[in-house]
Legacy VTK file of the C-alpha trace (Angstrom):
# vtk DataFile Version 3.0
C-alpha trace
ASCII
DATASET POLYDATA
POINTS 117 float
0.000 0.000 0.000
1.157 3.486 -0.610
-0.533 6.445 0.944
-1.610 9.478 -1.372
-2.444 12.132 1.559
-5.103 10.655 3.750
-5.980 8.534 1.067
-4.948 4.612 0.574
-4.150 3.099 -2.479
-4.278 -0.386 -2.620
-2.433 -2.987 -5.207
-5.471 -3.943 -6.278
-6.731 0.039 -6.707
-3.379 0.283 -9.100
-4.192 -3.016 -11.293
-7.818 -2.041 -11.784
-7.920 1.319 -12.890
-9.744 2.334 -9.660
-10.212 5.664 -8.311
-11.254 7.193 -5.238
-14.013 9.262 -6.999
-17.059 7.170 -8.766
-16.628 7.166 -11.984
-19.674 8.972 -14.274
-21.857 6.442 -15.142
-22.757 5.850 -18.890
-25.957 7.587 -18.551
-24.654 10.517 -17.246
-21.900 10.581 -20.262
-25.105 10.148 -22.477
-26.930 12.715 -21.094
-24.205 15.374 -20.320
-21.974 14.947 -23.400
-24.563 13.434 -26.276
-28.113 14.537 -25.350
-27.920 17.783 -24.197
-25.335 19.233 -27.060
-27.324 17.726 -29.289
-30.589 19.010 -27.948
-32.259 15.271 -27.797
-34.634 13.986 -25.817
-34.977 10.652 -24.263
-38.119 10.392 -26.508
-36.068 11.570 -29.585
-33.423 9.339 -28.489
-35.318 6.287 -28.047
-36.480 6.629 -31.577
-33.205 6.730 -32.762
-31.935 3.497 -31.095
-35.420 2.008 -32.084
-36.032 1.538 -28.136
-38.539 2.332 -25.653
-38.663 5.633 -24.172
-38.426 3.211 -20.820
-35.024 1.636 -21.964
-33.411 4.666 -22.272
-34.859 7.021 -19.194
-33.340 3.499 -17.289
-30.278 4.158 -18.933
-29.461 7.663 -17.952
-30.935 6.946 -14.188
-28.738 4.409 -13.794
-31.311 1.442 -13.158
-30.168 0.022 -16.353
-26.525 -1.275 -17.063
-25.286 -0.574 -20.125
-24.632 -4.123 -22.516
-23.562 -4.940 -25.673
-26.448 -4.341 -27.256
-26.622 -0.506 -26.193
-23.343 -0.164 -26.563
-23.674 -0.980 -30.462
-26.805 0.964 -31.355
-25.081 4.337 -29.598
-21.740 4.303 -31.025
-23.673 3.456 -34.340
-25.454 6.714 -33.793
-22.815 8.674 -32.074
-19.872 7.695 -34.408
-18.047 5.890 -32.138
-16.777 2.816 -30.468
-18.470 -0.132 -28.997
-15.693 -0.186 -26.346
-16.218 3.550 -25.496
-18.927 2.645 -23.951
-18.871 -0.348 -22.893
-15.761 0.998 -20.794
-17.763 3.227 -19.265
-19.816 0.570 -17.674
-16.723 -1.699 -17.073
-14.925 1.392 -14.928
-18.299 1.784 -13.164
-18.963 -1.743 -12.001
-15.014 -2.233 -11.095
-15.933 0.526 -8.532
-18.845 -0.330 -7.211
-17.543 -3.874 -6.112
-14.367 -2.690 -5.195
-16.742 -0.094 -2.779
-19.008 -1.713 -2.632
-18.928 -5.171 -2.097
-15.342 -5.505 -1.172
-15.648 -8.114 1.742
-16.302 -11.017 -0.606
-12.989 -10.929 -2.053
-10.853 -10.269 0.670
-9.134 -13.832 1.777
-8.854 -14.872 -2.041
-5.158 -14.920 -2.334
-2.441 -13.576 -5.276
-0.989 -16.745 -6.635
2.735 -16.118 -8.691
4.755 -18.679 -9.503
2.727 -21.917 -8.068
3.018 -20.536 -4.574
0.085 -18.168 -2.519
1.540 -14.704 -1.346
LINES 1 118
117 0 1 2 3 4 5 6 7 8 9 10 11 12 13 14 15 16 17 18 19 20 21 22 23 24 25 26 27 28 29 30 31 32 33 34 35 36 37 38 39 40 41 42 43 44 45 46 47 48 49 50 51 52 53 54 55 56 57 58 59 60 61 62 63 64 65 66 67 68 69 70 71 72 73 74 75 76 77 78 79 80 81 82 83 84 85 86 87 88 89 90 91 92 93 94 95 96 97 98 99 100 101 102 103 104 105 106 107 108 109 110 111 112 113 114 115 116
C-alpha cells in the first residue's frame, strides 16, 4: 500500500484502474456529453436506437446497465466505439464492487509462480 495524503491506495486500486471518486456512469456521459449538445430527448433518443422511451430514461438513471447491445446501437449513432462505452460501464462496475462489495474478495489470495503470497 502506498498512501496518497489521507488517502490509501491499494495494489489492487493500481491493477484495476480504480479511483477514489465514482466514476460517471454511462448515462450521465449520455446525457451530459450526447443529449444535451445535441438538444435530444430521451423520446427523440429512443427513436433513434429504435427503443422504448423506458429503456433509455433506465439508462441515464442508472437502473439500467449498459450491454452490448446498447453499446452498439449508440456508437452506431454517435460515431463511435463499442468499447467507449462499454468501458464506461466496465470502470463503473469495477468501482462499485471494489466499494461496494469488497468483503467477498478479501481472503482470495495472489498466486505467482505456483506458490500463494
Amino acid at each position: 500500500m502506498r498512501f496518497l495524503g489521507a488517502s490509501v491506495i491499494t495494489r489492487e486500486m493500481l491493477i484495476m484502474n480504480i479511483t477514489e471518486r465514482k466514476p460517471y456512469s454511462p448515462g450521465e456521459i449520455l446525457q451530459a456529453e450526447f443529449m444535451e449538445p445535441l438538444d435530444l430527448t430521451q423520446r427523440r433518443l429512443a427513436e433513434l436506437l429504435h427503443v422504448s422511451q423506458r429503456y433509455v430514461s433506465d439508462l441515464i438513471h442508472d437502473k439500467r446497465a449498459l450491454n452490448v447491445d446498447s453499446a452498439l446501437r449508440l456508437s452506431k449513432l454517435f460515431g463511435n466505439s463499442p468499447e467507449y462505452w462499454l468501458n464506461l460501464q466496465i470502470k463503473m462496475d469495477l468501482w462499485n464492487v471494489h466499494y461496494g462489495e469488497r468483503d467477498k474478495y478479501l481472503e482470495i489470495q495472489c498466486i505467482t509462480n505456483n506458490e500463494l503470497i
